[in-house]
Backbone of each chain as ProteinMPNN parsed JSONL, in Angstrom:
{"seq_chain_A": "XXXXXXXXXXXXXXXXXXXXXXXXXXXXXXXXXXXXXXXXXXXXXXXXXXXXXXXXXXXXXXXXXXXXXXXXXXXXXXXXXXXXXXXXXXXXXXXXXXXXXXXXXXXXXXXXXXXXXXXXXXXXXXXXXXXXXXXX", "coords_chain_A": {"N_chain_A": [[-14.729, 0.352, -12.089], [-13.309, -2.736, -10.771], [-10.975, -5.036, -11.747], [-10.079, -8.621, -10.992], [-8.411, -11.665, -11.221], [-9.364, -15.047, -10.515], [-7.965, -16.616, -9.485], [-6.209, -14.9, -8.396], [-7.614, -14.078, -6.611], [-8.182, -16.647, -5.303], [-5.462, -17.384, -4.012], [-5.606, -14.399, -1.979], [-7.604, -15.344, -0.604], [-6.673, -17.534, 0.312], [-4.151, -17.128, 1.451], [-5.193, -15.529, 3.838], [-6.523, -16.962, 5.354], [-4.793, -18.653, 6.349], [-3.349, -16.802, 7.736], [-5.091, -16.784, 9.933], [-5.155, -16.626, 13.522], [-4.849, -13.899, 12.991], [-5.045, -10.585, 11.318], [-4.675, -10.142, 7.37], [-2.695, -9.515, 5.203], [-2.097, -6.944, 2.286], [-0.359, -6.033, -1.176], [-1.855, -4.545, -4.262], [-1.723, -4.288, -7.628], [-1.281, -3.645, -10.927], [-2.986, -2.053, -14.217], [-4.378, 0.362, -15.332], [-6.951, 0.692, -17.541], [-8.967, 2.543, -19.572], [-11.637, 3.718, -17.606], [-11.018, 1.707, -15.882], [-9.858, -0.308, -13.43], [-6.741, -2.892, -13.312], [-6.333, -5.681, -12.195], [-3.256, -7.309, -11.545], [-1.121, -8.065, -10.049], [-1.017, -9.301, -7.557], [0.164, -9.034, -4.126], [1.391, -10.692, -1.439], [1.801, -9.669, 1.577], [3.356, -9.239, 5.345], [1.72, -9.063, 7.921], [2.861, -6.713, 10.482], [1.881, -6.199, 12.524], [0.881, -8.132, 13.818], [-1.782, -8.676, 14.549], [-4.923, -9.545, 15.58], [-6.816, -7.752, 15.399], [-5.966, -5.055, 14.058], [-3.545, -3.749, 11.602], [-0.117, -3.644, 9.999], [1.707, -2.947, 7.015], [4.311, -4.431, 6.215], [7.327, -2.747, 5.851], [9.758, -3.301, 4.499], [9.084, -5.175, 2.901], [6.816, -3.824, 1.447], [8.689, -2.01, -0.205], [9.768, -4.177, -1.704], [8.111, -4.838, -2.902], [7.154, -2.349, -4.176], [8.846, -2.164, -5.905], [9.601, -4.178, -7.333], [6.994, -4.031, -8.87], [7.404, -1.562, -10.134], [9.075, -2.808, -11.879], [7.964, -4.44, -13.288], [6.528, -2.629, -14.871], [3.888, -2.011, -14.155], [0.863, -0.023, -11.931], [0.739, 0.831, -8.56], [-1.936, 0.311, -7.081], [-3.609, -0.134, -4.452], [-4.504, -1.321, -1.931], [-5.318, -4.622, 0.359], [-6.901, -6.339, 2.751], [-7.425, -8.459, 5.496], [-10.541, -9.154, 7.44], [-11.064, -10.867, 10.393], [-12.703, -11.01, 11.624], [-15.44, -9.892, 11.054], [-17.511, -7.753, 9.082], [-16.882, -7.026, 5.834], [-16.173, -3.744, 5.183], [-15.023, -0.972, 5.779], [-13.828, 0.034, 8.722], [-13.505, 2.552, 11.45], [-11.238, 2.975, 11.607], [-9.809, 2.003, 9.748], [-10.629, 3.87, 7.845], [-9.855, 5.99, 8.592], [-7.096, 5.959, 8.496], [-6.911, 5.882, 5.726], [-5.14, 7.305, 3.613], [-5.434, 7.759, 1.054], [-7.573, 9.01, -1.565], [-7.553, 7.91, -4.432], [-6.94, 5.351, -4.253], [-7.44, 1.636, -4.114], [-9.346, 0.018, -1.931], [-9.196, -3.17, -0.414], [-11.367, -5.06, 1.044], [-11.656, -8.429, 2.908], [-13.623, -10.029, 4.347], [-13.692, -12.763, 6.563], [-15.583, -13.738, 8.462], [-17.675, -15.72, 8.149], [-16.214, -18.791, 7.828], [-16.289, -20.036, 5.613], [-17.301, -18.993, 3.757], [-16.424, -16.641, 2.177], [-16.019, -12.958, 1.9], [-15.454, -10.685, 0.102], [-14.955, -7.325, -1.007], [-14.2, -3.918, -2.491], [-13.475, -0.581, -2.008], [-13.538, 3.034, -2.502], [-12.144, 5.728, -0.551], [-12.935, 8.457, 1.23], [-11.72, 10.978, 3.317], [-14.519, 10.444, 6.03], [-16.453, 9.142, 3.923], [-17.198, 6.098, 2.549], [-17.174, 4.37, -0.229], [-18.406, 1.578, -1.878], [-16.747, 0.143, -4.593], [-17.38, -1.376, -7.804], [-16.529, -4.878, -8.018], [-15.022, -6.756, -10.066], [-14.448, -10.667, -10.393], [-13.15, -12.788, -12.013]], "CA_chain_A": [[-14.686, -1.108, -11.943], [-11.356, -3.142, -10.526], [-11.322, -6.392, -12.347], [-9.276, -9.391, -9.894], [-8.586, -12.582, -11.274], [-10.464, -15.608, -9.577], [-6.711, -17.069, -9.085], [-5.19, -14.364, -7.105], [-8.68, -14.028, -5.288], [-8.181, -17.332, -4.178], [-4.259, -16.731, -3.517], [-5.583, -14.009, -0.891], [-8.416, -16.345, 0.486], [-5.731, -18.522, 1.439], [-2.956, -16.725, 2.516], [-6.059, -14.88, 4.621], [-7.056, -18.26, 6.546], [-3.424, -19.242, 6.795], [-2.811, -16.368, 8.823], [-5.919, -16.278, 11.189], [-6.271, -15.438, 13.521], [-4.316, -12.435, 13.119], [-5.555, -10.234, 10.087], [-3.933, -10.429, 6.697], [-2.25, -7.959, 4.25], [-1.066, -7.19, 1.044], [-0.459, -4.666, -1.788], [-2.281, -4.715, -5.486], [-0.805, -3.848, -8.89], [-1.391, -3.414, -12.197], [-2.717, -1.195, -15.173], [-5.273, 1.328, -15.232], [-7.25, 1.243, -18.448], [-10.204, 3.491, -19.369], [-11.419, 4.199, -15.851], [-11.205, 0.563, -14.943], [-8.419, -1.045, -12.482], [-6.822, -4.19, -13.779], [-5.324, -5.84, -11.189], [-2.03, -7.538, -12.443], [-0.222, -8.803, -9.486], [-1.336, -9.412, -5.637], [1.403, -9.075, -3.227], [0.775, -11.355, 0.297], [2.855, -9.044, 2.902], [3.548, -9.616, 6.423], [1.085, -7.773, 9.18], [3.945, -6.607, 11.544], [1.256, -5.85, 14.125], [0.065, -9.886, 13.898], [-3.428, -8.834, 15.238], [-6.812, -10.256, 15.077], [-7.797, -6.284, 14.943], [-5.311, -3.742, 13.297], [-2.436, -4.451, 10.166], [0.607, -2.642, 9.047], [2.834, -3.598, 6.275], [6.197, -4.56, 6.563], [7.657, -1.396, 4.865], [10.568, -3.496, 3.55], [8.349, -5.691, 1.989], [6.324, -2.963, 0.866], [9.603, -1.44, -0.642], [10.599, -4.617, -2.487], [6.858, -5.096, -3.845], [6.98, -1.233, -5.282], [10.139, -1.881, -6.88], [8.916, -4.976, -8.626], [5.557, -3.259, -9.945], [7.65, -0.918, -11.279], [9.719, -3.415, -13.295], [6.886, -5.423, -14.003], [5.564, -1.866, -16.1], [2.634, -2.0, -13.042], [1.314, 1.065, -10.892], [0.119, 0.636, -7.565], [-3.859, 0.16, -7.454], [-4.15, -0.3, -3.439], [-4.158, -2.729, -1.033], [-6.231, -5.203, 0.591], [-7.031, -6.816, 4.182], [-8.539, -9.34, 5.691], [-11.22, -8.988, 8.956], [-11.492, -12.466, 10.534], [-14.266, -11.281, 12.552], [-16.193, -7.916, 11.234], [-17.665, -7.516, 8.063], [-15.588, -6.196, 4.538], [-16.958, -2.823, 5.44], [-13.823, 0.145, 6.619], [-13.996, 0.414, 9.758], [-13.379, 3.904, 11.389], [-9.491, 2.716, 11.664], [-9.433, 1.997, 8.285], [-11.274, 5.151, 6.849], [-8.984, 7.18, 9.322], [-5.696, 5.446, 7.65], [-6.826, 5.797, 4.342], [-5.147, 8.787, 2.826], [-5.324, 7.951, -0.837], [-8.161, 8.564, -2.466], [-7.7, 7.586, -5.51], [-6.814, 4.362, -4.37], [-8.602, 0.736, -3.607], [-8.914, -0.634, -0.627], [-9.768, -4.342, -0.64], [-11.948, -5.783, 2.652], [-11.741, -9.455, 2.584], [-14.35, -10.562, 5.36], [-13.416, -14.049, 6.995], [-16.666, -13.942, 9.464], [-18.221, -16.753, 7.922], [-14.656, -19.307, 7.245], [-16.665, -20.881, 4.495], [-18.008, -18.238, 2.745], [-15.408, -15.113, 2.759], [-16.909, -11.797, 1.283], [-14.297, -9.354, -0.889], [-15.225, -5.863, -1.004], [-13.268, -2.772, -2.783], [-13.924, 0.625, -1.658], [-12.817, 4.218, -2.388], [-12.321, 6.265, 0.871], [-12.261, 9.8, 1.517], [-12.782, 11.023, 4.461], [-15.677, 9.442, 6.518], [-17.05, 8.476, 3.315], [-16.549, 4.545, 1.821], [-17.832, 3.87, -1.727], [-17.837, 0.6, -2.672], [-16.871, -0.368, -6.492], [-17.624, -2.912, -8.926], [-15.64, -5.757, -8.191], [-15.555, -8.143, -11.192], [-13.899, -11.477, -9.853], [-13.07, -13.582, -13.336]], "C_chain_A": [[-13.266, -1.559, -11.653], [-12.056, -4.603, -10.81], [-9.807, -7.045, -11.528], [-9.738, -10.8, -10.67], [-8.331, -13.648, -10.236], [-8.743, -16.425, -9.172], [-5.958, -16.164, -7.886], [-6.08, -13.61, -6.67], [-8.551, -15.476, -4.712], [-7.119, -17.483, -3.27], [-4.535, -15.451, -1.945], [-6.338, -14.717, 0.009], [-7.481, -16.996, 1.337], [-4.812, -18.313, 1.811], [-3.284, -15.599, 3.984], [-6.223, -16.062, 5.68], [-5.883, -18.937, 7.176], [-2.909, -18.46, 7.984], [-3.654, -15.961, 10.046], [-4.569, -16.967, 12.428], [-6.141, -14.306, 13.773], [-5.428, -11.723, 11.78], [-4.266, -9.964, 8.712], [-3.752, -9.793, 5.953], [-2.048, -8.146, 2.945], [-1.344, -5.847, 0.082], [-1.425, -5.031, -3.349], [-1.917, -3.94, -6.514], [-1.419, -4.08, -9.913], [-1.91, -2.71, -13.457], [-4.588, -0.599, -15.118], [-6.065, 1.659, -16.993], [-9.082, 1.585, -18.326], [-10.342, 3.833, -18.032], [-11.715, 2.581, -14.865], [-9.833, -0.51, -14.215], [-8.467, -2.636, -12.696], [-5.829, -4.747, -12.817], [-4.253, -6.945, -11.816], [-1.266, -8.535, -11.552], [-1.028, -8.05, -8.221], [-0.308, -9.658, -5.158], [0.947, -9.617, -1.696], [2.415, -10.482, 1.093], [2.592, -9.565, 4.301], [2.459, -8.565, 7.359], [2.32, -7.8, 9.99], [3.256, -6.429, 12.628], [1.12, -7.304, 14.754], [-0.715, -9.679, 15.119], [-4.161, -8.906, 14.536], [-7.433, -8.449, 14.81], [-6.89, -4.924, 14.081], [-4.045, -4.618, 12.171], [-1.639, -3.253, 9.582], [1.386, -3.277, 8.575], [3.895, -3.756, 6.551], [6.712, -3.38, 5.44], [8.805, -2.503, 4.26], [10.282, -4.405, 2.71], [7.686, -5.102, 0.897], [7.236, -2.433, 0.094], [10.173, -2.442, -1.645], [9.358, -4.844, -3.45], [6.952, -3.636, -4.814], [8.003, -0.904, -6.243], [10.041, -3.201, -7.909], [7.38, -4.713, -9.481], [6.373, -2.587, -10.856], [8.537, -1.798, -12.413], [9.508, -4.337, -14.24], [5.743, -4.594, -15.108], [4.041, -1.555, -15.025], [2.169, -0.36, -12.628], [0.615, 0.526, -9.833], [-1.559, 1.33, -7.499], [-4.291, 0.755, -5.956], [-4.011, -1.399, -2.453], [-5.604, -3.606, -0.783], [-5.863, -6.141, 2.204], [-8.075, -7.466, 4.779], [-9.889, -8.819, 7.369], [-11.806, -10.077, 9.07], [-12.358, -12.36, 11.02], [-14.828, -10.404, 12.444], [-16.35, -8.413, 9.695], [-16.709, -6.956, 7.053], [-16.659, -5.355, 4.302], [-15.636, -2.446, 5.845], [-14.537, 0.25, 7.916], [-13.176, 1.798, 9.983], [-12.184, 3.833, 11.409], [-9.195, 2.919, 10.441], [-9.761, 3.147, 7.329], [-9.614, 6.17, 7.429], [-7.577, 7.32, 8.459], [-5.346, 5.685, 6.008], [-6.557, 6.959, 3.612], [-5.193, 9.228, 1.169], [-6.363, 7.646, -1.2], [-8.428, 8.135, -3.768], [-7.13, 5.748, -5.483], [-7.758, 3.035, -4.087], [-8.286, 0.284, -2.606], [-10.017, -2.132, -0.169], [-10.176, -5.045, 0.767], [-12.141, -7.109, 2.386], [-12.334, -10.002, 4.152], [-14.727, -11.81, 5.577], [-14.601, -14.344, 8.319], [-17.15, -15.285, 9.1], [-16.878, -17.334, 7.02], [-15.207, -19.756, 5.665], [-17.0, -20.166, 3.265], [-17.575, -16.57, 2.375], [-16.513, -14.307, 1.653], [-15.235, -10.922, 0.714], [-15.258, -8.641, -1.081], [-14.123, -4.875, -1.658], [-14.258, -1.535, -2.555], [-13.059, 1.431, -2.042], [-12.806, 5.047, -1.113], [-11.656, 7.5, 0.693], [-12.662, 10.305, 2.325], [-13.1, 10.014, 4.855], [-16.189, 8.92, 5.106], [-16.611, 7.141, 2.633], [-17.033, 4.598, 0.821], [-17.175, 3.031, -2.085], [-18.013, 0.661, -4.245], [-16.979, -1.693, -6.9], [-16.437, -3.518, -8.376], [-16.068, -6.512, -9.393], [-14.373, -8.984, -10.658], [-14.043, -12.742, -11.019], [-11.944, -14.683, -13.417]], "O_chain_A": [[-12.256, -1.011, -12.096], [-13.09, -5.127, -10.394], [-8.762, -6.407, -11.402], [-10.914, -11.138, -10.806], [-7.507, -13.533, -9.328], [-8.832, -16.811, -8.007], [-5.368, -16.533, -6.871], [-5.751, -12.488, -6.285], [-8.839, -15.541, -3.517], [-7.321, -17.667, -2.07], [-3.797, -15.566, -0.967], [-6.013, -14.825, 1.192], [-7.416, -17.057, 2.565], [-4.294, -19.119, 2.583], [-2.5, -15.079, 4.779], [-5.979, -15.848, 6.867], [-5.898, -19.604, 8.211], [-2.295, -18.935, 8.939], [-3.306, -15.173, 10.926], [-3.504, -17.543, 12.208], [-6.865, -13.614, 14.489], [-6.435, -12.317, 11.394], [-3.115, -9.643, 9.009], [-4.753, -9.126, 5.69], [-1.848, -9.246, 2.431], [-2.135, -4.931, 0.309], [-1.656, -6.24, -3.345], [-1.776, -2.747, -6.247], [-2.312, -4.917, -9.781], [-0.906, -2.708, -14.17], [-5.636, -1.205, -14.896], [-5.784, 2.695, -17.595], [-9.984, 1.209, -17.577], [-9.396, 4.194, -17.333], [-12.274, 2.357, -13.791], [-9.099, -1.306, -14.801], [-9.388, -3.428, -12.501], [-4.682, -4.32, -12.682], [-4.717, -7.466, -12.831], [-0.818, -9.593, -11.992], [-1.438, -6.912, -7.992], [0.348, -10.562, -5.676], [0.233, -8.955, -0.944], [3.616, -10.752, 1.053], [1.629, -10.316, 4.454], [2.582, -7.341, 7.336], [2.84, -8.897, 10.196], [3.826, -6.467, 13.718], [1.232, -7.561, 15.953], [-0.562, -10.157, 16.243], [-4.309, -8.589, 13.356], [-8.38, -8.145, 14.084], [-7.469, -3.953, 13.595], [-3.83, -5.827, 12.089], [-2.068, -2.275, 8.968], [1.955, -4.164, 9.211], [4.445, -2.971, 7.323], [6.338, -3.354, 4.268], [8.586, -2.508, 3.049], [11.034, -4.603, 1.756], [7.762, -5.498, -0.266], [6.563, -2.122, -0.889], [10.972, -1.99, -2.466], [9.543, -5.019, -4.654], [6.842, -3.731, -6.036], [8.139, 0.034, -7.029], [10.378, -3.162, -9.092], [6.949, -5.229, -10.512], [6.3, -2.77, -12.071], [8.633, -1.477, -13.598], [10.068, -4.833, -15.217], [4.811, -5.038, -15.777], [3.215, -0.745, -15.444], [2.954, 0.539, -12.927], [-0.211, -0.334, -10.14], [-2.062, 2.418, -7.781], [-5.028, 1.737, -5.869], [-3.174, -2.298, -2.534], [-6.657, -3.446, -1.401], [-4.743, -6.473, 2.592], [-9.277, -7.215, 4.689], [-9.524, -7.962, 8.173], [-12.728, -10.483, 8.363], [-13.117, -13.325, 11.114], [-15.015, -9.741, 13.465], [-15.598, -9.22, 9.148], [-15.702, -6.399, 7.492], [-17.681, -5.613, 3.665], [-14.93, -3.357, 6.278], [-15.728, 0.533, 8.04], [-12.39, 2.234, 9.142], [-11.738, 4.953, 11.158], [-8.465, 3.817, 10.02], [-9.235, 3.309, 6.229], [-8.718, 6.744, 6.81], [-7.093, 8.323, 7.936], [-4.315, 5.697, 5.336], [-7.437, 7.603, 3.04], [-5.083, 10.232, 0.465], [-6.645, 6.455, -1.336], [-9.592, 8.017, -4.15], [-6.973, 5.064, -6.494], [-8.922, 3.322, -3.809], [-7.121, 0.094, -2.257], [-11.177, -2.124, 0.242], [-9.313, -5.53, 1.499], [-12.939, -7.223, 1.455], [-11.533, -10.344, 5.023], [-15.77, -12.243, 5.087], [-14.332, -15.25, 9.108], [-16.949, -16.099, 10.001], [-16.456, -16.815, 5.987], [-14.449, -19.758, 4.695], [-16.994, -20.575, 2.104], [-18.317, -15.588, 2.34], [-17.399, -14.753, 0.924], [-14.149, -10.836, 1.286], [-16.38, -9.089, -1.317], [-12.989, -5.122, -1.25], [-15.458, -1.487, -2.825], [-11.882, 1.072, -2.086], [-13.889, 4.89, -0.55], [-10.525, 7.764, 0.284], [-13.885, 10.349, 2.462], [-12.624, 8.914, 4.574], [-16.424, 7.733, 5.329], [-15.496, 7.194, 2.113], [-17.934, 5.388, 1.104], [-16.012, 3.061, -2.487], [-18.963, 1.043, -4.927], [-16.707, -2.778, -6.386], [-15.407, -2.859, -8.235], [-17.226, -6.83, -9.664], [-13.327, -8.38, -10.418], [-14.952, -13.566, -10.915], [-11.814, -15.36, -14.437]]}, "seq_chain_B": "XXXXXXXXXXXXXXXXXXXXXXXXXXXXXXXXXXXXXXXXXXXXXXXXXXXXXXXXXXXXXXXXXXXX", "coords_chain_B": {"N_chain_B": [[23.724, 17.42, -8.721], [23.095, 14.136, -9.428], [20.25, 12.392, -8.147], [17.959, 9.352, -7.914], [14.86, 9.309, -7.559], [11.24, 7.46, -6.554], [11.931, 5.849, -8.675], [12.647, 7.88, -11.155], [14.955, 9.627, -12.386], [16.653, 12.587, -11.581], [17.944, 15.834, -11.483], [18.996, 17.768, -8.711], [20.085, 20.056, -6.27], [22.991, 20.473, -4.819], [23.766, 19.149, -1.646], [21.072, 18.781, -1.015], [18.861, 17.9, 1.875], [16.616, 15.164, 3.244], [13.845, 16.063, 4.073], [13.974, 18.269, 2.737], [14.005, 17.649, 0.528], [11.188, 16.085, 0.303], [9.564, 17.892, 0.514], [10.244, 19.501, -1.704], [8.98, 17.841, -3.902], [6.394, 17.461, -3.408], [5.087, 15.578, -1.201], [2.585, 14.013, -0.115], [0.974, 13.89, 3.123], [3.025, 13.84, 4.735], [3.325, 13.067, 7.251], [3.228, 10.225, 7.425], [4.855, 8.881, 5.89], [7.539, 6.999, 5.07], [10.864, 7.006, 4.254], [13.167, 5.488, 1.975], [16.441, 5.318, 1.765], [19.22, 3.656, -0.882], [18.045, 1.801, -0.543], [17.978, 1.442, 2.147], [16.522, 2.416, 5.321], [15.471, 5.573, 6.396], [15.33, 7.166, 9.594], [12.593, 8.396, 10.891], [12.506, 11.207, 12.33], [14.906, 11.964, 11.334], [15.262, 13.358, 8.791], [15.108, 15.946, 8.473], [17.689, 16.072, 8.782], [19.231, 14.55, 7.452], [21.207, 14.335, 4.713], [21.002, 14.277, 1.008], [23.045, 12.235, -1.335], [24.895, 12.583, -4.647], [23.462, 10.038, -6.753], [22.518, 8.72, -5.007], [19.223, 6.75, -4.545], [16.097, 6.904, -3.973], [12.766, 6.512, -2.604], [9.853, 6.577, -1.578], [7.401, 5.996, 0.733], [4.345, 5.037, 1.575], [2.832, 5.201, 4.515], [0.656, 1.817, 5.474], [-1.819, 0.575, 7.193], [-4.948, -0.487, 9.229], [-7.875, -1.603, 10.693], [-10.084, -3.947, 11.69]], "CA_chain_B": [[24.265, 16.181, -8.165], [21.664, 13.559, -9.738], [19.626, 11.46, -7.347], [16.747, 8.75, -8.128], [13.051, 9.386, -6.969], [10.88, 6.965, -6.976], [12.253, 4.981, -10.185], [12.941, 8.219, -11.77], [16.187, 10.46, -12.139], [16.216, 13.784, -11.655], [18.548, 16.567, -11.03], [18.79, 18.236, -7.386], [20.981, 21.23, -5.708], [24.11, 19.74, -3.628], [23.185, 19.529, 0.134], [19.691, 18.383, -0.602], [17.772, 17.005, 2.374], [15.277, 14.098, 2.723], [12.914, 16.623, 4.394], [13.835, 19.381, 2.017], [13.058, 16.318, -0.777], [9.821, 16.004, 0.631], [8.885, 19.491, 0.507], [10.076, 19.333, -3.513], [8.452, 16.285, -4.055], [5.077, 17.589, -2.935], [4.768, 14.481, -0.897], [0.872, 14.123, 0.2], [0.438, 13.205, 4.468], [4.291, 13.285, 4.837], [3.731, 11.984, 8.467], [2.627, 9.062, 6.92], [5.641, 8.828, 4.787], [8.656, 5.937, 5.556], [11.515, 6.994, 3.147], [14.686, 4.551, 2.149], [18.161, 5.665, 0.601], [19.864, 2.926, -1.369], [17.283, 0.519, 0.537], [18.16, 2.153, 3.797], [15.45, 3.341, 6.045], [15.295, 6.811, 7.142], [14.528, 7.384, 10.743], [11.654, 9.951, 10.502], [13.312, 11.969, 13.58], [16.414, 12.637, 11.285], [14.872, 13.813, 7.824], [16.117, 17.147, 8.37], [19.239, 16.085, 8.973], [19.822, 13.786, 6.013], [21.595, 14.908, 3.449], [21.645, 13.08, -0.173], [24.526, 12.312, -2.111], [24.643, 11.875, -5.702], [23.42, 8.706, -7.332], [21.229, 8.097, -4.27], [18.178, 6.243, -5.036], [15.763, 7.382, -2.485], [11.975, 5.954, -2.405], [8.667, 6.949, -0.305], [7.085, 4.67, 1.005], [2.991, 5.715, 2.429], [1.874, 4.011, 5.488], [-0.875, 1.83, 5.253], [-2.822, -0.36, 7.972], [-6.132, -0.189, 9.241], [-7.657, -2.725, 11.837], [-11.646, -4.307, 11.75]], "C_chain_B": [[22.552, 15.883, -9.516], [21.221, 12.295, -8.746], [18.357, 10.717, -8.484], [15.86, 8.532, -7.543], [12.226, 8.308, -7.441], [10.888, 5.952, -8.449], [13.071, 6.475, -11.078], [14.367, 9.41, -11.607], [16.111, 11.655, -12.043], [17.816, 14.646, -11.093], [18.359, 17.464, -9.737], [19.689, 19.034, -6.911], [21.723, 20.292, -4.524], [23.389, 20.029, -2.148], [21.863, 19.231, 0.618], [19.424, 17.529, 0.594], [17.13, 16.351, 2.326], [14.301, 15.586, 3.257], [12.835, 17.849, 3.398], [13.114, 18.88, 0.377], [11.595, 16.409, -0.481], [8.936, 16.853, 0.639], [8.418, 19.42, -1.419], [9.863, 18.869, -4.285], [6.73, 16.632, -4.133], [4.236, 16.398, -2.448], [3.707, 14.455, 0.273], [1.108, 13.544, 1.971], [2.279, 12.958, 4.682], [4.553, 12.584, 6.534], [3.456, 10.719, 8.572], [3.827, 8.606, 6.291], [6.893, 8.341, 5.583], [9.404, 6.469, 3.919], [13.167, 6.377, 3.023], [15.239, 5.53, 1.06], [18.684, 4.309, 0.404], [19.367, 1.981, -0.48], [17.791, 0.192, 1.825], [16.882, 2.568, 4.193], [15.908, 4.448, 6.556], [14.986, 6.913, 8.525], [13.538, 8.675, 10.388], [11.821, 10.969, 11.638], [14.657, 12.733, 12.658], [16.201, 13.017, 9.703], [15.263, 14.975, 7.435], [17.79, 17.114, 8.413], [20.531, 14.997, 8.244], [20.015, 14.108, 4.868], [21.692, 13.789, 2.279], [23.005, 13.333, -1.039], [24.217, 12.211, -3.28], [24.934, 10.292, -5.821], [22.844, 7.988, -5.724], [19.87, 7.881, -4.968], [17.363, 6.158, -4.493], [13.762, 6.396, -2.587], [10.961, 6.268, -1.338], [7.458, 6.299, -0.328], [5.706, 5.234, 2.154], [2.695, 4.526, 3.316], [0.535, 3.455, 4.899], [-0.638, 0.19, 6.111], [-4.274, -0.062, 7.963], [-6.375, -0.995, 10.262], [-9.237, -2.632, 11.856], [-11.945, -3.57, 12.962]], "O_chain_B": [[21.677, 16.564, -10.052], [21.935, 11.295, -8.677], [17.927, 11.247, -9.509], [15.85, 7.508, -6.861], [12.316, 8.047, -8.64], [9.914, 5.493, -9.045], [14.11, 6.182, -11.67], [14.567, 9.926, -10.507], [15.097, 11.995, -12.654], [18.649, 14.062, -10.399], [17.254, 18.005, -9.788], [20.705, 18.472, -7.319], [21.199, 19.625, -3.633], [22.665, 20.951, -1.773], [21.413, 19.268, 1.763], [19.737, 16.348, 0.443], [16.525, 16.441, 1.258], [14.14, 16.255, 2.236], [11.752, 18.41, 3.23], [12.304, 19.337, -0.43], [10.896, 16.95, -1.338], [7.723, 16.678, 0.749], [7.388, 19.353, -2.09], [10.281, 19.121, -5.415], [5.976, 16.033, -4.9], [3.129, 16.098, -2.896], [3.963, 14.825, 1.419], [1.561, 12.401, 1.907], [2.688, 11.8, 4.768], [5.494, 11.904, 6.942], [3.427, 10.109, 9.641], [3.64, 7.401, 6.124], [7.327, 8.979, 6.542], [8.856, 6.404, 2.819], [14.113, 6.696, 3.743], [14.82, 6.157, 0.087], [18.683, 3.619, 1.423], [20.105, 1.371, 0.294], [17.977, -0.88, 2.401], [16.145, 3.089, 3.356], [16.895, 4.314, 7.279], [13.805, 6.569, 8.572], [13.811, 9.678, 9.728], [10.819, 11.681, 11.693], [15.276, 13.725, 13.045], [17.315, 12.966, 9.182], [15.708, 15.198, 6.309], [18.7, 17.901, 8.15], [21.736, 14.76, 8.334], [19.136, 14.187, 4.009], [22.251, 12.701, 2.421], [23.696, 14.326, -1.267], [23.106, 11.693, -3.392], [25.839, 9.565, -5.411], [22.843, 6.774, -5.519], [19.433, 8.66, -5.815], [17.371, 5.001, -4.072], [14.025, 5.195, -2.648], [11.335, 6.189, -0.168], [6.683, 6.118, -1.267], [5.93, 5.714, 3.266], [2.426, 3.357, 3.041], [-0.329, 4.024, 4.231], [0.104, -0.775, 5.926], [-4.838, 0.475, 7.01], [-5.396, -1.31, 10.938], [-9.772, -1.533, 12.0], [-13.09, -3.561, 13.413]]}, "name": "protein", "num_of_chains": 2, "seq": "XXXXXXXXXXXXXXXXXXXXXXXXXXXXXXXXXXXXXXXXXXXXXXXXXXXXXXXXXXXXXXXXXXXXXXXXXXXXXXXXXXXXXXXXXXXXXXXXXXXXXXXXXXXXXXXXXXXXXXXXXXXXXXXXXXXXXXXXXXXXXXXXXXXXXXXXXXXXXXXXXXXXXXXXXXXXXXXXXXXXXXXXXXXXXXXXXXXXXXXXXXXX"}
């Protein structure tokens, strides 16, 4: 289970619609108890690609976010990304990219503006498995 | 010499490399792998040919995109 509070799910909603109609990034943080992911802190990063279809972090963003997890006591959970026009489903880009399995990987599907969809998946390989989201 | 990995300190043989780091690191998809010195970027072309100093503070940093 990865538990996401309903505050910094709406924090990505809207820094997701702010940046159509590119797609929108970011990293996720915080503490790992029993076998359930507590997310702690959402990080809104920059897509450096600023496309409607692919997203890579700004590494020096990425570099100042993994240096405040760590001094916030955090570990890195995973990330998360928006698709303004495709389901929150990996696409074969995203499976391909995904080399950590043990991490989450958050699909935030902006197809319908009104009614976004969040998704977390594990990815290994071709395979996706979504997990429990709890959204509190 | 002593360098800092990822947050933590560690002791290392003079002359160390980033690429020879990365070996002793056992760092997972290293062509995936963006690594800063003292919040420097690395070119990933010159990894072999970066030596650390002591009291470098080095950092590896995993790609990650994807695209709908």
């Amino acid at each position: 289970m990865i538990i996401l509070t309903k505050s910094d799910y709406n924090r990505i909603v809207e820094h997701a619609l702010r940046e159509l109609p590119d797609e929108a990034c970011g990293l996720i943080a915080g503490k790992i108890e029993d076998n359930d992911k507590i997310i702690k802190k959402v990080y809104l990063l920059t897509n450096i690609d600023h496309s409607n279809e692919h997203f890579s972090l700004d590494p020096k963003e990425q570099l100042e976010a993994i240096k405040d997890m760590r001094a916030c006591g955090f570990v890195p959970l995973g990330n998360w990304h928006s698709h303004p026009e495709s389901p929150s489903r990996p696409s074969d880009e995203d499976k391909r990219l995904a080399y950590d399995s043990k991490a989450s990987y958050m699909i935030l599907s902006l197809m319908d503006r009104e009614s976004p969809v969040l998704n977390s998946f594990k990815i290994q390989g071709d395979n996706a498995e979504k997990e429990e989201l709890v959204i509190e | 010499m002593f360098i800092t990995v990822a947050g933590e300190k560690k002791e290392v043989k003079d002359g160390l490399t980033v690429a020879q780091l990365i070996v002793d690191e056992n760092v997972e998809t290293p062509m995936y792998v963006t690594v800063s010195i003292n919040d420097e970027f690395v070119e990933s072309g010159k990894f072999e040919d970066t030596v650390l100093n002591d009291g470098d503070n080095v950092e590896f940093l995993y790609f990650m995109g994807g695209g709908q």
